[in-house]
PyMOL Python script that loads the backbone (N, CA, C, O; Angstrom):
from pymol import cmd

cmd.read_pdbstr("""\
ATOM      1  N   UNK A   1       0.857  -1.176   0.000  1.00  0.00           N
ATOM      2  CA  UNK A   1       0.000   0.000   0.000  1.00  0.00           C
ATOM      3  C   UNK A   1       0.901   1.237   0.000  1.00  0.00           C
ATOM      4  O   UNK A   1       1.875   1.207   0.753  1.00  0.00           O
ATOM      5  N   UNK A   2       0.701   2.280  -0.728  1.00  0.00           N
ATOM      6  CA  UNK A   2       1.659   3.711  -0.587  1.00  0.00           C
ATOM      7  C   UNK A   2       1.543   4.577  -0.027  1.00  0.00           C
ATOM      8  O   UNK A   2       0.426   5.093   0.001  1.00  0.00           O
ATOM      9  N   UNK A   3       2.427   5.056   0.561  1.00  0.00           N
ATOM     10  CA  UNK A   3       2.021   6.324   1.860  1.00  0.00           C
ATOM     11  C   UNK A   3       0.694   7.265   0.930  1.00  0.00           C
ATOM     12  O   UNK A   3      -0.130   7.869   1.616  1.00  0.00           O
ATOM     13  N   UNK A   4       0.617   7.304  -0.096  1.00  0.00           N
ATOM     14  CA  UNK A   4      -0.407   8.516  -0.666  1.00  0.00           C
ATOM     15  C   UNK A   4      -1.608   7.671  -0.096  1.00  0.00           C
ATOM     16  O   UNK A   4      -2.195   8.224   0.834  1.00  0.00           O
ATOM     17  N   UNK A   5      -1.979   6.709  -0.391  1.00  0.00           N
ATOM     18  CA  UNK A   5      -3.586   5.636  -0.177  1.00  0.00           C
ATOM     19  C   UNK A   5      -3.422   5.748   0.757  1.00  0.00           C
ATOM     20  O   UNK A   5      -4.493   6.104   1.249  1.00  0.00           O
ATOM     21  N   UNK A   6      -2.337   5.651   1.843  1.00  0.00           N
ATOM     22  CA  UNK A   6      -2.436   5.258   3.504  1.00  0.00           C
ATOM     23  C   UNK A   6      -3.021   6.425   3.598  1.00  0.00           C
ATOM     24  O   UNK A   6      -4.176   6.247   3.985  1.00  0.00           O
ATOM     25  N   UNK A   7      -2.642   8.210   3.331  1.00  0.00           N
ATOM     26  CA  UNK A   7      -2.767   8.744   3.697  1.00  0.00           C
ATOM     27  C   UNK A   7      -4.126   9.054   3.302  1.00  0.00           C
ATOM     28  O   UNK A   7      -4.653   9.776   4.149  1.00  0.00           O
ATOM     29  N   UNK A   8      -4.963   8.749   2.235  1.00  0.00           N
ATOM     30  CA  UNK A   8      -5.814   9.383   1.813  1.00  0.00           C
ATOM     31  C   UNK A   8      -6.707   8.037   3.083  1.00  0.00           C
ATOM     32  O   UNK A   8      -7.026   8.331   4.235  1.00  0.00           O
ATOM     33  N   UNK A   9      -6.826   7.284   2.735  1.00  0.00           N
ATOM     34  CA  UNK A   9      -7.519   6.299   3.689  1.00  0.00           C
ATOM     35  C   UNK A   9      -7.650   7.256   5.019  1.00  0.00           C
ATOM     36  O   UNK A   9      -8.549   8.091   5.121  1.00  0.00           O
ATOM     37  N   UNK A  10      -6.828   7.076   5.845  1.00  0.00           N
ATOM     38  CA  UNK A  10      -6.743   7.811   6.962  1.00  0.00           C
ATOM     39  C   UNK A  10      -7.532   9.595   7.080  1.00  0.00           C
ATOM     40  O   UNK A  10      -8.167  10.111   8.000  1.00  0.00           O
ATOM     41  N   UNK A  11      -7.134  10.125   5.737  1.00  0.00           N
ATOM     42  CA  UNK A  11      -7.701  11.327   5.948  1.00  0.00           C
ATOM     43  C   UNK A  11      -9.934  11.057   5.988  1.00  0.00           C
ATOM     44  O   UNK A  11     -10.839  11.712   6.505  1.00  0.00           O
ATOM     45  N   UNK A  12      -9.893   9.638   5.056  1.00  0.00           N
ATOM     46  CA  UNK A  12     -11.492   9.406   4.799  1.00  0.00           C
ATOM     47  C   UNK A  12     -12.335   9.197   6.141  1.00  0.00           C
ATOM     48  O   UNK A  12     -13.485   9.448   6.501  1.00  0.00           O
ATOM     49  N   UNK A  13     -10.835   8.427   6.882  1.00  0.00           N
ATOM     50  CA  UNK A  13     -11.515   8.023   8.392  1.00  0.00           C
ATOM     51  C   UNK A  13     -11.759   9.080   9.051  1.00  0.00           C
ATOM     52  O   UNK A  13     -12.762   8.922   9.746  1.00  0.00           O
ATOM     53  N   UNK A  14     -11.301  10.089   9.152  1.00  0.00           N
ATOM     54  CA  UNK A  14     -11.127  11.466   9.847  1.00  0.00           C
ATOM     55  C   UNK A  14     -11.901  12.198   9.314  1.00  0.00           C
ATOM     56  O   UNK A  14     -12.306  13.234   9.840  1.00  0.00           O
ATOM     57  N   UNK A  15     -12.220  11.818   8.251  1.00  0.00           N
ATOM     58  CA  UNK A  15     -13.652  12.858   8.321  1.00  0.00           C
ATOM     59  C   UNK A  15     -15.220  11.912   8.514  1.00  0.00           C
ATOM     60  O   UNK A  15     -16.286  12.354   8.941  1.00  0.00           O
ATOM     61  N   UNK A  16     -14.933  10.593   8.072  1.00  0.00           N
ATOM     62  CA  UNK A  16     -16.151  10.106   8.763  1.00  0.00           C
ATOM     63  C   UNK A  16     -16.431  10.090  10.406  1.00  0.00           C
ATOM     64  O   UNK A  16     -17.529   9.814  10.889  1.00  0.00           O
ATOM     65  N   UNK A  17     -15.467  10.371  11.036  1.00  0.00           N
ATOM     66  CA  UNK A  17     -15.570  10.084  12.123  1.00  0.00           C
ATOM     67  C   UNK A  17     -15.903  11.632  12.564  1.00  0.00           C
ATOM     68  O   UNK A  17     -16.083  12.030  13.715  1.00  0.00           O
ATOM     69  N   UNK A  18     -15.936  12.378  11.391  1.00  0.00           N
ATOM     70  CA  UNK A  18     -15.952  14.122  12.111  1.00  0.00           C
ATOM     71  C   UNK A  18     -15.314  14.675  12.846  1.00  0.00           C
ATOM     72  O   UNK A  18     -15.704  15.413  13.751  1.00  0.00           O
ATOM     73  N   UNK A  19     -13.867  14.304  12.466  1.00  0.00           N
ATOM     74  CA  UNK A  19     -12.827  14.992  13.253  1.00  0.00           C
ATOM     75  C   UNK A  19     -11.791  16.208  12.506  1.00  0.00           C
ATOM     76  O   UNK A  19     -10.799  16.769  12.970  1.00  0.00           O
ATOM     77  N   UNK A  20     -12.447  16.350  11.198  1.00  0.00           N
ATOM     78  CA  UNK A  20     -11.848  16.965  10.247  1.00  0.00           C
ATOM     79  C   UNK A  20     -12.259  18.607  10.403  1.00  0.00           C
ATOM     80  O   UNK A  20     -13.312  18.618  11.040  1.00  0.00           O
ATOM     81  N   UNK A  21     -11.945  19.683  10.152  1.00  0.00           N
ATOM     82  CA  UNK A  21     -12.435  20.900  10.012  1.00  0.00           C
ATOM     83  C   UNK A  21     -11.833  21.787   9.065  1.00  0.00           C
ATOM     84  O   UNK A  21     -10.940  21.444   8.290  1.00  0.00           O
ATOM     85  N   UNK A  22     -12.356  22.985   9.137  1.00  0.00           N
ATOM     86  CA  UNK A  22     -12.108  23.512   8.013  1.00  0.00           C
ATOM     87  C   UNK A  22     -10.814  24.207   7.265  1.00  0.00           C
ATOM     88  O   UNK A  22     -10.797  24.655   6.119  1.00  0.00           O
ATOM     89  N   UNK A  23     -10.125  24.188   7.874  1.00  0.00           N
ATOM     90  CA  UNK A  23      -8.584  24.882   7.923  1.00  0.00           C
ATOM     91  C   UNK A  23      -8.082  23.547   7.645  1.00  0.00           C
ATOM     92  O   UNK A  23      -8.483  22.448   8.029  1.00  0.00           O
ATOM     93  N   UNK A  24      -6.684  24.036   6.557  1.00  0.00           N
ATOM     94  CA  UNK A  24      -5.932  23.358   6.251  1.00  0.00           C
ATOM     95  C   UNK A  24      -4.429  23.460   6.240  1.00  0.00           C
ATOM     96  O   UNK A  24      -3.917  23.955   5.236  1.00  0.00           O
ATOM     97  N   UNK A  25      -3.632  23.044   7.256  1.00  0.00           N
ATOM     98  CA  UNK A  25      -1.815  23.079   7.130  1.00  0.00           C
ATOM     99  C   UNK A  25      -1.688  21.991   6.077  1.00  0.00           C
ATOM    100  O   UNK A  25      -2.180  20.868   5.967  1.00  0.00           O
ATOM    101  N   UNK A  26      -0.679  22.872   5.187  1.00  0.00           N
ATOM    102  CA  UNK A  26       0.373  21.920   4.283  1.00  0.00           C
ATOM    103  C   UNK A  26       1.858  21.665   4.807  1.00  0.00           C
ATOM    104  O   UNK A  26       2.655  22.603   4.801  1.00  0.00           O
ATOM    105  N   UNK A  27       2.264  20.302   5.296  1.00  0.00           N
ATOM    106  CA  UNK A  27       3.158  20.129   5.585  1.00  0.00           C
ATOM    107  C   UNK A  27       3.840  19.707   4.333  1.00  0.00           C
ATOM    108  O   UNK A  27       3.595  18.811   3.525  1.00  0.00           O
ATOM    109  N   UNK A  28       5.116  20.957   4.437  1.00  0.00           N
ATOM    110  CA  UNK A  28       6.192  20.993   2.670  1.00  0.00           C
ATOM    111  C   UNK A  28       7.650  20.653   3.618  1.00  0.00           C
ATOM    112  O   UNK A  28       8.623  20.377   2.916  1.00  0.00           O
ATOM    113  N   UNK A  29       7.830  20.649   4.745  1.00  0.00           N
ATOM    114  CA  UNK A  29       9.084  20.187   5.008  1.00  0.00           C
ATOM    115  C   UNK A  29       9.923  21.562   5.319  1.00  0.00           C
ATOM    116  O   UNK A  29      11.065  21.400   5.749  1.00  0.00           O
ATOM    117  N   UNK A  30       9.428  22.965   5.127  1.00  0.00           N
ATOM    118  CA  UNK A  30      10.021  24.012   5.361  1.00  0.00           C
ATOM    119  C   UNK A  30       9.333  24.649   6.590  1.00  0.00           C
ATOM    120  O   UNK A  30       9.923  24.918   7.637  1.00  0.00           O
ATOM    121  N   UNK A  31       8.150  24.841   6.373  1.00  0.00           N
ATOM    122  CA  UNK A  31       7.292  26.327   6.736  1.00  0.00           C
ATOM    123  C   UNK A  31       6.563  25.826   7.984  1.00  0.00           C
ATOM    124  O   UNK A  31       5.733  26.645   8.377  1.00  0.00           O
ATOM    125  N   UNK A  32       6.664  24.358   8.948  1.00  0.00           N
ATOM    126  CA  UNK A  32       5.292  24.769   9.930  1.00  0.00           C
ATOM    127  C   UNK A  32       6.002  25.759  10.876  1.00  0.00           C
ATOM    128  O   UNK A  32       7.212  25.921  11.041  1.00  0.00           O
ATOM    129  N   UNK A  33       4.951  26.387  11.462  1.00  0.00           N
ATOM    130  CA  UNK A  33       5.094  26.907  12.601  1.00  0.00           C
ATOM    131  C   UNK A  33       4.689  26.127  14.299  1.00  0.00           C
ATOM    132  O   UNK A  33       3.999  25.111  14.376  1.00  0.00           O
ATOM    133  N   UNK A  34       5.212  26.767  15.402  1.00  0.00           N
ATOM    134  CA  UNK A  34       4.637  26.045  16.316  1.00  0.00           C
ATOM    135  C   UNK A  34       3.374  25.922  16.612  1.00  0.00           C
ATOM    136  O   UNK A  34       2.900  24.952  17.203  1.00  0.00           O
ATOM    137  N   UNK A  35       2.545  27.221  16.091  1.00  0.00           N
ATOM    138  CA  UNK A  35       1.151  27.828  15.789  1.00  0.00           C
ATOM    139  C   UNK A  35       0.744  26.722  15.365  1.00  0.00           C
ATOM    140  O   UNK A  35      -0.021  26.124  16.121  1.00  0.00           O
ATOM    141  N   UNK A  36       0.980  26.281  14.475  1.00  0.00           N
ATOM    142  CA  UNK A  36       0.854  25.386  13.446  1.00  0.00           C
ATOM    143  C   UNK A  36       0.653  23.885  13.753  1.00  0.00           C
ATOM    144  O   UNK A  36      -0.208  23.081  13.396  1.00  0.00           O
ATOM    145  N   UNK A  37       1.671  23.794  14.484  1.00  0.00           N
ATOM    146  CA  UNK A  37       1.947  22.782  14.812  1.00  0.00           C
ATOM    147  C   UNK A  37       0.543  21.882  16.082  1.00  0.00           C
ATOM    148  O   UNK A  37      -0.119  20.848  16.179  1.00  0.00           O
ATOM    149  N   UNK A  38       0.876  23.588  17.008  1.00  0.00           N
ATOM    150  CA  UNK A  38      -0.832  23.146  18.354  1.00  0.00           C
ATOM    151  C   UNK A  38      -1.663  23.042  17.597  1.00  0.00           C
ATOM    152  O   UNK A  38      -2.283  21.986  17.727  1.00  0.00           O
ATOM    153  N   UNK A  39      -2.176  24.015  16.390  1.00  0.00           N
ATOM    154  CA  UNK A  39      -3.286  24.027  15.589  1.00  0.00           C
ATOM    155  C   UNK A  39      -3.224  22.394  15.119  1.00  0.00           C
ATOM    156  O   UNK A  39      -4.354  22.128  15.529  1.00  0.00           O
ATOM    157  N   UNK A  40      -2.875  21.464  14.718  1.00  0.00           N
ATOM    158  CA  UNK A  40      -2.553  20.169  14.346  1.00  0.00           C
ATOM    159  C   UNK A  40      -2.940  19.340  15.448  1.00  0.00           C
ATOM    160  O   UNK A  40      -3.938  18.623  15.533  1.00  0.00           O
ATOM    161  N   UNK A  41      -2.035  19.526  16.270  1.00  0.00           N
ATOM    162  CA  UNK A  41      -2.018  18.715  18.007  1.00  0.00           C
ATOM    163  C   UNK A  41      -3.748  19.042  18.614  1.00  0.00           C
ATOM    164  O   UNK A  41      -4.217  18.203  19.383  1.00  0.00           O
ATOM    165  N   UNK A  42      -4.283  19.795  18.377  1.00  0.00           N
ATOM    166  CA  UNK A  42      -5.481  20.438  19.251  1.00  0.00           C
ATOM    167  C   UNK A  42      -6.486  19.998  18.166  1.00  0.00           C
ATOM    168  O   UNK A  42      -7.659  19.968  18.540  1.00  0.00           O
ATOM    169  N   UNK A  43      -6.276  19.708  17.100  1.00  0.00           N
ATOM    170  CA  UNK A  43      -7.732  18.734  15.967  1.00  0.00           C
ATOM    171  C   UNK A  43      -8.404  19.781  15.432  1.00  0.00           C
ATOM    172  O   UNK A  43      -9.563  19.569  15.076  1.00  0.00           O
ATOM    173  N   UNK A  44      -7.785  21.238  15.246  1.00  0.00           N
ATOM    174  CA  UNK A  44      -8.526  22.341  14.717  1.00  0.00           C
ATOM    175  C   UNK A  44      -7.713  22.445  12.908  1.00  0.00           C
ATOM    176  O   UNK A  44      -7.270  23.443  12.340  1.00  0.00           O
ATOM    177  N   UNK A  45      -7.756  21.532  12.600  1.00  0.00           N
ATOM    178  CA  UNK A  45      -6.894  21.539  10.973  1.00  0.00           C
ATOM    179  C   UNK A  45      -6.608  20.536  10.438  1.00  0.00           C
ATOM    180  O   UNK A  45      -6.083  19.607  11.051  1.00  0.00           O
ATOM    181  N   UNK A  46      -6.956  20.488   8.877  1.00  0.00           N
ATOM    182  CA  UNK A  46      -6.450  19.039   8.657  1.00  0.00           C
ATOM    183  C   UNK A  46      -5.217  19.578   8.308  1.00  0.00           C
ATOM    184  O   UNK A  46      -4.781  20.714   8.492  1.00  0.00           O
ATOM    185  N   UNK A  47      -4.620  18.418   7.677  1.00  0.00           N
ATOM    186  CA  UNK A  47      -3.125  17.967   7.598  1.00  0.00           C
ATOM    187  C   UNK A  47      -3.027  18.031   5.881  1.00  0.00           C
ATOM    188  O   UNK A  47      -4.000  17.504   5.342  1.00  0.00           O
ATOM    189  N   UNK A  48      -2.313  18.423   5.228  1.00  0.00           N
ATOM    190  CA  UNK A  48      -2.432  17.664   3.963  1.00  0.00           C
ATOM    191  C   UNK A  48      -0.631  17.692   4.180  1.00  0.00           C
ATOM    192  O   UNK A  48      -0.035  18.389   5.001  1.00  0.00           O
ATOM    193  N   UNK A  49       0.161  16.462   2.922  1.00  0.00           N
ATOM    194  CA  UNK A  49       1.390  17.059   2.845  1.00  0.00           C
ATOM    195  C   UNK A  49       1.551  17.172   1.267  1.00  0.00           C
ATOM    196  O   UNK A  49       1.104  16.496   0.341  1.00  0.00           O
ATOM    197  N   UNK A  50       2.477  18.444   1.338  1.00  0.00           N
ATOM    198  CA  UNK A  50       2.636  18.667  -0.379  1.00  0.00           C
ATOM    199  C   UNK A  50       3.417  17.297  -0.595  1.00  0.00           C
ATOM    200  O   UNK A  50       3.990  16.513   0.161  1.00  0.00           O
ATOM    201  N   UNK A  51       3.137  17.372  -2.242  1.00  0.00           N
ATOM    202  CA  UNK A  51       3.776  16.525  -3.065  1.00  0.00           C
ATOM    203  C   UNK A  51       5.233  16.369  -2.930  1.00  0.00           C
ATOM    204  O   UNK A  51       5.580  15.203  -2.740  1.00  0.00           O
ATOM    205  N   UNK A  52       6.216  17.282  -2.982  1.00  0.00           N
ATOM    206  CA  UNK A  52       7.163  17.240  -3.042  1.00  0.00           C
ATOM    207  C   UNK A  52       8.027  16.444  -1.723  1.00  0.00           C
ATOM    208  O   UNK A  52       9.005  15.697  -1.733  1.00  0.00           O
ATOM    209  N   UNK A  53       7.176  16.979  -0.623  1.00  0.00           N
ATOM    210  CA  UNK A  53       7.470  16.344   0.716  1.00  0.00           C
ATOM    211  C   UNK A  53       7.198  14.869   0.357  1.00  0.00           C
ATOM    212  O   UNK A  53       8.121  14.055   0.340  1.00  0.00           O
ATOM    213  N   UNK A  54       5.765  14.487   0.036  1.00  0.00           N
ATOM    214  CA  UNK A  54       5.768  13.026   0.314  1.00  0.00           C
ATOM    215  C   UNK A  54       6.727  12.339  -0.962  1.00  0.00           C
ATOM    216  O   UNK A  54       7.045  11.211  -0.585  1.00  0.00           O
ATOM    217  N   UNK A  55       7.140  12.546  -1.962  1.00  0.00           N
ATOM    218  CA  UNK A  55       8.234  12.318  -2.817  1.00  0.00           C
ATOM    219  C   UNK A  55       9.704  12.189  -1.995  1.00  0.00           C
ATOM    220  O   UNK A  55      10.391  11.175  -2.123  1.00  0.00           O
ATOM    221  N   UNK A  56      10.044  13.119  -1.290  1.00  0.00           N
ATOM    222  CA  UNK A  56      11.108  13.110  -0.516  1.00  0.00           C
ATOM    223  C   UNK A  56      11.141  12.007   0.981  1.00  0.00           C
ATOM    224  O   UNK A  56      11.972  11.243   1.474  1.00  0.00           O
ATOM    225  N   UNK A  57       9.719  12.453   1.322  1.00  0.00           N
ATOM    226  CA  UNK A  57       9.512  11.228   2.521  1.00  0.00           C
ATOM    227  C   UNK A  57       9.622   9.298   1.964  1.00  0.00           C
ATOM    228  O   UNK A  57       9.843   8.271   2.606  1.00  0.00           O
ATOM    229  N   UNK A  58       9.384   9.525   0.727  1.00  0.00           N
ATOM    230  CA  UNK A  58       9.090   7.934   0.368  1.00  0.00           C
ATOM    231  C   UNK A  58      10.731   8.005  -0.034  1.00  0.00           C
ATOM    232  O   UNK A  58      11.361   7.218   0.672  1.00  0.00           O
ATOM    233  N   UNK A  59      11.313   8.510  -0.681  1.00  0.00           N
ATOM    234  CA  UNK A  59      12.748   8.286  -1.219  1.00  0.00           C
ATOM    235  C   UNK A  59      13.858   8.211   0.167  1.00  0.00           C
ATOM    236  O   UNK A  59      15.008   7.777   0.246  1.00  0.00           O
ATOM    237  N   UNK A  60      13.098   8.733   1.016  1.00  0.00           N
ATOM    238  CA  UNK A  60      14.367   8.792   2.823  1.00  0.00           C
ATOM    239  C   UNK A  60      14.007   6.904   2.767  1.00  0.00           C
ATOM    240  O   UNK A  60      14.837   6.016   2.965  1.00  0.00           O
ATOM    241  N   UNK A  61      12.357   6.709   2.399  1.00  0.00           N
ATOM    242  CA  UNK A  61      12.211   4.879   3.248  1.00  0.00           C
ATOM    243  C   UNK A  61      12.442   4.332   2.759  1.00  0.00           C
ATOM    244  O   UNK A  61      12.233   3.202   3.199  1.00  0.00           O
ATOM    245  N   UNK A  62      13.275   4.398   0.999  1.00  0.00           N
ATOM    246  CA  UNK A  62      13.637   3.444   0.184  1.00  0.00           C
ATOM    247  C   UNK A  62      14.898   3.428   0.547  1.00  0.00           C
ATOM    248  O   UNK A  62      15.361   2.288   0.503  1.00  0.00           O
ATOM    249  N   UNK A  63      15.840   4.448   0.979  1.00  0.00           N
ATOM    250  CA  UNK A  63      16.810   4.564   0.965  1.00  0.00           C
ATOM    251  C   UNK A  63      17.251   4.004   2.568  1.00  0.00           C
ATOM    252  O   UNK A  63      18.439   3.715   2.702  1.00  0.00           O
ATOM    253  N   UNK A  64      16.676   3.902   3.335  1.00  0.00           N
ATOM    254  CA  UNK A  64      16.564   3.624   4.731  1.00  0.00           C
ATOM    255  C   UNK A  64      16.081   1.911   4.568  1.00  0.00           C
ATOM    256  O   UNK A  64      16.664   1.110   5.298  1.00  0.00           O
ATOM    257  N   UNK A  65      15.048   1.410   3.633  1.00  0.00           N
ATOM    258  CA  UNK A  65      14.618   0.095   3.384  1.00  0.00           C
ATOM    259  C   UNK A  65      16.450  -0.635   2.790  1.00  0.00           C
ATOM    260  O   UNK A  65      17.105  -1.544   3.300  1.00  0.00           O
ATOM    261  N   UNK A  66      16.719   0.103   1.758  1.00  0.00           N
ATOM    262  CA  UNK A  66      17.873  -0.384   1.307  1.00  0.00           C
ATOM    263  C   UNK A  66      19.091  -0.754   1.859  1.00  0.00           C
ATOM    264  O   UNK A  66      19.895  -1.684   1.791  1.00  0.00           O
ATOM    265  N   UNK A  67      18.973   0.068   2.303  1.00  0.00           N
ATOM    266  CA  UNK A  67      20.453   0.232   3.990  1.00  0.00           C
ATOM    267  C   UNK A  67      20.012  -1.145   4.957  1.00  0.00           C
ATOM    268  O   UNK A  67      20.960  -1.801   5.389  1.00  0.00           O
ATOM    269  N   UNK A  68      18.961  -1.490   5.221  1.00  0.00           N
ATOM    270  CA  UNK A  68      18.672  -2.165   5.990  1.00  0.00           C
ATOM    271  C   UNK A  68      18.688  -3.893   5.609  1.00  0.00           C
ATOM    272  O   UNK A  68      18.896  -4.844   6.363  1.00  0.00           O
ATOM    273  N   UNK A  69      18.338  -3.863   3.924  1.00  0.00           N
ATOM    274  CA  UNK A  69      18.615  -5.127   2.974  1.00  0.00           C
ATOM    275  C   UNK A  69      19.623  -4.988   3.183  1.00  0.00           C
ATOM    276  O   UNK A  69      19.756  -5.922   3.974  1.00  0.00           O
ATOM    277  N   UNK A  70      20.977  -4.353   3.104  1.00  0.00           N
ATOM    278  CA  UNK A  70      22.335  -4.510   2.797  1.00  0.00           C
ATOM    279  C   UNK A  70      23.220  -5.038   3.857  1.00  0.00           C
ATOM    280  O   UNK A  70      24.402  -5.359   3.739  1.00  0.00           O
ATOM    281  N   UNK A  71      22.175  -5.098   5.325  1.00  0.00           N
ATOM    282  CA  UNK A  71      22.518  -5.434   6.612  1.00  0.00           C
ATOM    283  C   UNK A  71      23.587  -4.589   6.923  1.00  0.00           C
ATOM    284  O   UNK A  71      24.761  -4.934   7.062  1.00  0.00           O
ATOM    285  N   UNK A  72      23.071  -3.342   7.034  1.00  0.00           N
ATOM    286  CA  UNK A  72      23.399  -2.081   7.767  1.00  0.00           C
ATOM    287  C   UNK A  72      22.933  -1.482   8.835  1.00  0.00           C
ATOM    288  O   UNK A  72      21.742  -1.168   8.850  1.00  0.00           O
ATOM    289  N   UNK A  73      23.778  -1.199   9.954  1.00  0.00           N
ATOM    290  CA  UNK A  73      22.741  -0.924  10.644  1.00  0.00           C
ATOM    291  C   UNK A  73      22.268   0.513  10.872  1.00  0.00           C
ATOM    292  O   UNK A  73      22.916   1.559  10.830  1.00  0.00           O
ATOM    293  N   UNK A  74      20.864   0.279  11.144  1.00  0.00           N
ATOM    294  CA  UNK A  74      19.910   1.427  11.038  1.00  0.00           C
ATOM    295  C   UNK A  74      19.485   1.679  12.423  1.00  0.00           C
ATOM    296  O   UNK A  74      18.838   0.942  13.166  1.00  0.00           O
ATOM    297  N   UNK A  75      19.955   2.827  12.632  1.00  0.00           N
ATOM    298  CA  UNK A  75      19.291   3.090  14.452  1.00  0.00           C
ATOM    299  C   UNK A  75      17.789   3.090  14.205  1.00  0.00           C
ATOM    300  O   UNK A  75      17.096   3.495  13.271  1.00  0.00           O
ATOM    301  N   UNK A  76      17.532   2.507  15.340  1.00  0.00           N
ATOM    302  CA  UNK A  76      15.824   2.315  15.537  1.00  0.00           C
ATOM    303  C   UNK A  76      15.039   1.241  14.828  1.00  0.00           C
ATOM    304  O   UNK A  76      13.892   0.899  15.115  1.00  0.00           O
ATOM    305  N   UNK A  77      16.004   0.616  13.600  1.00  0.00           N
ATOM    306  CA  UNK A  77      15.330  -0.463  12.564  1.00  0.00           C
ATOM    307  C   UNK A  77      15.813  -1.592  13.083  1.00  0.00           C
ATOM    308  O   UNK A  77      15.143  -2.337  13.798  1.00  0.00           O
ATOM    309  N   UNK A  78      16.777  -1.753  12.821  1.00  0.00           N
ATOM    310  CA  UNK A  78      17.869  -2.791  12.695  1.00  0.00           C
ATOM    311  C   UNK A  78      18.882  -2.997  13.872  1.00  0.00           C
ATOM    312  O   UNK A  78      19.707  -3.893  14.052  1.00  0.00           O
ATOM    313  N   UNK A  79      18.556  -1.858  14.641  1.00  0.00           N
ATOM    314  CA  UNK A  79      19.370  -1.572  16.042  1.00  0.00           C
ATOM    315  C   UNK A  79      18.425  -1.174  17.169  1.00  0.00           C
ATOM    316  O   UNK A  79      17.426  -0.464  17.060  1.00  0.00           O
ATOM    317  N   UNK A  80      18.851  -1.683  18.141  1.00  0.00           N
ATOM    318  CA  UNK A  80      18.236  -0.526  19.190  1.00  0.00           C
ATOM    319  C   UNK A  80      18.086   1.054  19.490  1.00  0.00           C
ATOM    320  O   UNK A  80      18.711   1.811  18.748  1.00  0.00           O
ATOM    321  N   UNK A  81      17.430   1.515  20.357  1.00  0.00           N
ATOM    322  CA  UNK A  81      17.397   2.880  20.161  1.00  0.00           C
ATOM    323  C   UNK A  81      18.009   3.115  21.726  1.00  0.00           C
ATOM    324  O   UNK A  81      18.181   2.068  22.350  1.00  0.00           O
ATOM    325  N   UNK A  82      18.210   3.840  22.131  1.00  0.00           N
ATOM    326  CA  UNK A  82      18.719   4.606  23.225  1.00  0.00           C
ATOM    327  C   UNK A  82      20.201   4.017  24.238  1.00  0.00           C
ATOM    328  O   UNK A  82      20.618   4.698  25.175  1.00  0.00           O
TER     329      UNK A  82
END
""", "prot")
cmd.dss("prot")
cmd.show_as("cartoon", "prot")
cmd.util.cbc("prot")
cmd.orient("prot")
């Protein structure tokens, strides 16, 4: 399944469930604010993420999936964390 369907799935649940409203943050990987951020945390906004972000987010998990085939280790994957 691809983060875009996961995400759109998830956004369908969130509004059937009526947790969605009318304001919208675009998470691009530059610009949130902390504003932004409570506005998110507090359920007053949906979420969308630009394209370019989720392009960049899927290319970090191929590249992070790959590292991890190659039996590399990956903090938090393949290794412990703390």
């Amino acid at each position: 399944m691809t983060t875009t369907l996961k995400t759109t799935i998830l956004a369908a649940a969130m509004l059937a469930a009526g947790s969605l409203s009318a304001a919208t943050i675009t998470l691009d990987g530059s610009n949130l604010t902390i504003e932004d951020a409570w506005t998110i945390a507090e359920g007053k906004a949906d979420v969308a993420i630009a394209p370019e972000a989720l392009k960049k987010l899927d290319e970090s998990h191929k590249l992070v999936m790959a590292s991890a085939a190659k039996g590399q280790a990956v903090y938090g994957l393949t290794v412990g964390v703390g």
